[in-house]
Backbone as a ProteinNet text record, in pm:
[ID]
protein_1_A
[PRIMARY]
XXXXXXXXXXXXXXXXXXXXXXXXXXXXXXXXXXXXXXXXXXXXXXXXXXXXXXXXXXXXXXXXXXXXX
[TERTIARY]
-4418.3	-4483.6	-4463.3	-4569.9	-4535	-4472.3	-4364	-4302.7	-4399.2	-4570.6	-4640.4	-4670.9	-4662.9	-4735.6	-4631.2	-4504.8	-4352.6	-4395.4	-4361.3	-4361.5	-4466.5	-4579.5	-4697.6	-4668.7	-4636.3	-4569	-4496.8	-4333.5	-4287.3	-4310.1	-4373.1	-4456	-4534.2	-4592.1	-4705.3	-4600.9	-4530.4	-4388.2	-4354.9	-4309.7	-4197.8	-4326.4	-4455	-4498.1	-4568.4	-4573.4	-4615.8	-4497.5	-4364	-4264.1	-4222.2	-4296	-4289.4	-4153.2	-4079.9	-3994.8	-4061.3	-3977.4	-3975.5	-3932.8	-3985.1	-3980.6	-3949.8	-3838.8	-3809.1	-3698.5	-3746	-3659.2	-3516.5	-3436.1	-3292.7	-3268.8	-3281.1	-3208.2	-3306.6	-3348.8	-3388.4	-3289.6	-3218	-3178.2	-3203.2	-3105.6	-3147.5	-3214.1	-3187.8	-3194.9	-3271.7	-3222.9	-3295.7	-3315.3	-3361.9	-3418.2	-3365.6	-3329	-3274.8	-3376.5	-3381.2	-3463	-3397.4	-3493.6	-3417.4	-3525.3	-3496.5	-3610.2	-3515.5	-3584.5	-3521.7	-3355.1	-3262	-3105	-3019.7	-3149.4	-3089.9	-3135	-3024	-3081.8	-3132.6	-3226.4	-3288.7	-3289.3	-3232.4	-3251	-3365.7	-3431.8	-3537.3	-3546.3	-3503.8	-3514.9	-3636.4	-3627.9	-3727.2	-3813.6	-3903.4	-3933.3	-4088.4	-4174.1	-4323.1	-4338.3	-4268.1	-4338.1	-4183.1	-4105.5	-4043.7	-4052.2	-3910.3	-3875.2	-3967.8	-3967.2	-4052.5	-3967.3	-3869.5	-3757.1	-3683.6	-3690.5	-3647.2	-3686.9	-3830.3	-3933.5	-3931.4	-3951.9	-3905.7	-3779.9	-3700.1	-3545.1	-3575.5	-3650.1	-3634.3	-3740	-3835	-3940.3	-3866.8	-3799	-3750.9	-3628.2	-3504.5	-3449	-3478.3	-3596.4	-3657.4	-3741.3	-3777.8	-3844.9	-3770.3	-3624	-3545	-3456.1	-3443.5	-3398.7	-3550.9	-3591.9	-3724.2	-3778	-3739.2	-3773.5	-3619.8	-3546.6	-3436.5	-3395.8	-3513	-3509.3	-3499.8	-3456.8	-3490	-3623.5	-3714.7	-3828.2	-3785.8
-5617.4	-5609.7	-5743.6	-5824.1	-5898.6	-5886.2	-5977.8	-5968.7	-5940.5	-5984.4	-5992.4	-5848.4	-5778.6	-5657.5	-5500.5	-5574.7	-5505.8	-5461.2	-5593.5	-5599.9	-5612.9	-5580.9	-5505.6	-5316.6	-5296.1	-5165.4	-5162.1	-5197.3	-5183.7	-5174.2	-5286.2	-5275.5	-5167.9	-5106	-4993.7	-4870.7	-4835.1	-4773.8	-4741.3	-4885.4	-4900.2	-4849.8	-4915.3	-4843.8	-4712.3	-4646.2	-4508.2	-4455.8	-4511.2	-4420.3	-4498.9	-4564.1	-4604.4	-4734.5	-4770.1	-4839.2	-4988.1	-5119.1	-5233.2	-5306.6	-5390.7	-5464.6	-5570.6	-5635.5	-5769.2	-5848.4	-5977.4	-6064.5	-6086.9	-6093.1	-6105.5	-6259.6	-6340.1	-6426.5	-6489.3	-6609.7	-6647.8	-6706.3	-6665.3	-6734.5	-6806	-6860.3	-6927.5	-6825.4	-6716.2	-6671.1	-6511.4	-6460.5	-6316.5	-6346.2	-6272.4	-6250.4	-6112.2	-6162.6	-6020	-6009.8	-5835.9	-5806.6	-5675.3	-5640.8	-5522.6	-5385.7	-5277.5	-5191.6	-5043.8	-5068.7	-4988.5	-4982.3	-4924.5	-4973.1	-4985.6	-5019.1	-5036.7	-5185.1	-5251.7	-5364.8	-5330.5	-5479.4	-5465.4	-5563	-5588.5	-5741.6	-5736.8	-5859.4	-5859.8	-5978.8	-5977.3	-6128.5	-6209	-6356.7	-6448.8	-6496.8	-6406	-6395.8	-6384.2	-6479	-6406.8	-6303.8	-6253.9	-6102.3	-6088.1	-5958.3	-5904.8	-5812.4	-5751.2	-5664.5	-5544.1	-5429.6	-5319	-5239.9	-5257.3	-5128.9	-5172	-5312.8	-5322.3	-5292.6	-5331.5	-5268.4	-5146.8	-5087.3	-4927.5	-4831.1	-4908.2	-4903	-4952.6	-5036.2	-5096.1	-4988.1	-4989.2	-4880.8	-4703.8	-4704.8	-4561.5	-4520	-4620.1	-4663.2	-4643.2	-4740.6	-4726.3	-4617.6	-4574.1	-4419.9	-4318.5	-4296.9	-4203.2	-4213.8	-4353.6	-4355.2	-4337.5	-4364.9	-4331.2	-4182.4	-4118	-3978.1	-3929.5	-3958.2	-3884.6	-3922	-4030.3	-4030.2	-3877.5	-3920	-3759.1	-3831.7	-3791	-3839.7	-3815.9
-3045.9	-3175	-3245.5	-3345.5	-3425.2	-3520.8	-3569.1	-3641.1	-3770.5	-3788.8	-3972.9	-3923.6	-3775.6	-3815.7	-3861.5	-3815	-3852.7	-4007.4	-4070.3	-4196.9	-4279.5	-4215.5	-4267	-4301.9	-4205.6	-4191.9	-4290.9	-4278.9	-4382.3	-4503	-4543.8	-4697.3	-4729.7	-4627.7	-4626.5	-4658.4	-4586.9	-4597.4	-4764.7	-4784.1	-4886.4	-5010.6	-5002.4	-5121.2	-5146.7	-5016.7	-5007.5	-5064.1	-5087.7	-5081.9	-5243.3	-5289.4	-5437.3	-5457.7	-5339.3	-5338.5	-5356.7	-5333.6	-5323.5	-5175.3	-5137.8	-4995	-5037.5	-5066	-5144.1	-5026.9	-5008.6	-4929.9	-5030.8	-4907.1	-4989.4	-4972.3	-4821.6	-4809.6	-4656.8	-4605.1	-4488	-4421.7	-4315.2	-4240.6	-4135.7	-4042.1	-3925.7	-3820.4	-3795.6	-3663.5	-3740.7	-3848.4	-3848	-4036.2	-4079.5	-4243.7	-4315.6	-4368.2	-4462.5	-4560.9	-4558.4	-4640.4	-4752.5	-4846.1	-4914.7	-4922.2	-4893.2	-4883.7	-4998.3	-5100.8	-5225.5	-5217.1	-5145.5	-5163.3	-5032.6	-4941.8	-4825.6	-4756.6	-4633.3	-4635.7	-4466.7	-4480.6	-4315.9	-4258.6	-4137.5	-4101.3	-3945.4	-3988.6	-3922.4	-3870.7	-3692	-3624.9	-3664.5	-3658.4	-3711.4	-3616.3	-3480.3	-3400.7	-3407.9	-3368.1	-3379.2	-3298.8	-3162.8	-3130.9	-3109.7	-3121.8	-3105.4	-3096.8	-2962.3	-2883.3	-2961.6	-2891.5	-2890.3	-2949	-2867.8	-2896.9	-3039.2	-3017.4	-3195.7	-3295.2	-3308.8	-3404.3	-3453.3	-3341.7	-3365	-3382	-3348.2	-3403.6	-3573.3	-3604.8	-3785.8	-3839	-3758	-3859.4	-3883.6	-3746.3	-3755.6	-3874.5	-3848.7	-3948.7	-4114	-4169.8	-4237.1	-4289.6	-4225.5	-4248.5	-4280.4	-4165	-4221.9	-4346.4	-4413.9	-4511.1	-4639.5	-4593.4	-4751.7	-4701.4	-4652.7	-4612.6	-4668.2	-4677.2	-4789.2	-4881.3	-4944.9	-5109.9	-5183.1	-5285.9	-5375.1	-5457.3	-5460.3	-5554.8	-5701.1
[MASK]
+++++++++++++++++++++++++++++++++++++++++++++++++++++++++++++++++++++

């Protein structure tokens, strides 16, 4: 998966779920990000691993799926 189509997702995610997708910090090797009070780090990779992706989207999902609205 590409890394713009990861975090296309995410964003799609974060505002279905009324949260914020806000960069914390760029580093050398991965990017921190902030997805309402949790953080996400996301290698700085134009296509990355499969299984990672879906390890961050799944991640991500199960924490904005136990927001309390």
């Amino acid at each position: 998966m590409k890394q713009r189509d990861l975090l296309r997702a995410l964003r799609l995610s974060a505002k279905e779920a009324g949260v914020d997708l806000a960069i914390v910090r760029n580093g050398a090797s991965h990017d921190i990000y902030r997805l309402g009070d949790i953080v996400i780090t996301i290698p700085r990779h134009n296509e990355l691993n499969e299984m990672t992706a879906r390890g961050i989207l799944k991640d991500a999902a199960a924490h904005l799926k136990g927001r309390d609205r």
